[in-house]
N, C-alpha and C positions, 0 to 999 in steps of 0.2 A: 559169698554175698552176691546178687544180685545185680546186674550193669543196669543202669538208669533207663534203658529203652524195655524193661522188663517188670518196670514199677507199675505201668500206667498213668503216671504224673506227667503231667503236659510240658514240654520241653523249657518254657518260660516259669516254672514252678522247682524245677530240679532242685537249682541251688538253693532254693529256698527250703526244698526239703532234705538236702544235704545238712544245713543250718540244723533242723529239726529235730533229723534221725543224732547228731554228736549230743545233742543237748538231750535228747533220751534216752540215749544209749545204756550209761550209767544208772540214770530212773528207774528204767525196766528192771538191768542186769540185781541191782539194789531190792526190789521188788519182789524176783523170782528169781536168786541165785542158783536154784534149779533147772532152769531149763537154758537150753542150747540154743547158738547162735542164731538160726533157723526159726526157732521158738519167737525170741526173742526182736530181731527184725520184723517175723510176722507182726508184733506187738505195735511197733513202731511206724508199719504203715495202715492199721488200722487205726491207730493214733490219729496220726494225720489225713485221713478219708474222714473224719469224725470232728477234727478243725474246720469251724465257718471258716467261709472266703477271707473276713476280715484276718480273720487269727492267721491268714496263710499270707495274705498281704502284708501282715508286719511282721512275717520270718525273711520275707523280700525284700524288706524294708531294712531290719537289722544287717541282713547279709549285705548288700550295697553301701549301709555306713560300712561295715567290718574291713569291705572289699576296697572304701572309698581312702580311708586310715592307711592300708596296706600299702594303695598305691602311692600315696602323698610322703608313709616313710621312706617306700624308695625313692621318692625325687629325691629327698632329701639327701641319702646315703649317696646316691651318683651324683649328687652336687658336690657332698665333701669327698667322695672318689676323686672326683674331677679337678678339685681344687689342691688336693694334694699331691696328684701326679704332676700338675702343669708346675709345681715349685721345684 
């Protein structure tokens, strides 16, 4: 696969197309279960070259709620870590 400085996608867009590429991974592979990985990434970021700006601002959008979740369950988890050890 590809490392992110090899995409072309501007460094504020990555994870946004991180978000993109999981979610059509499957898509594709479904798609053209013939063809190879290589194949099939290429697919994915001609995908998203081919997303308006907006569609690419709400893969940024989801991934920051996704990202916003994640962190919120760990406070929580190190809260009750926290409260269990101090007993």
């Amino acid at each position: 696969m590809e490392s992110d400085s090899d995409t072309n996608i501007p460094q504020g867009e990555q994870s946004a197309y991180k978000l993109f590429e999981s979610e059509q991974l499957d898509v594709i592979k479904n798609e053209h279960p013939d063809w190879n990985q290589k194949e099939v990434i290429s697919a994915i970021q001609i995908r998203w070259k081919e997303l308006e700006k907006t569609d690419k601002k709400d893969q940024l959008r989801k991934f920051k709620q996704i990202k916003d979740e994640d962190r919120k369950e760990d406070i929580s988890l190190n809260e009750t870590n926290m409260q269990v050890e101090s007993k």
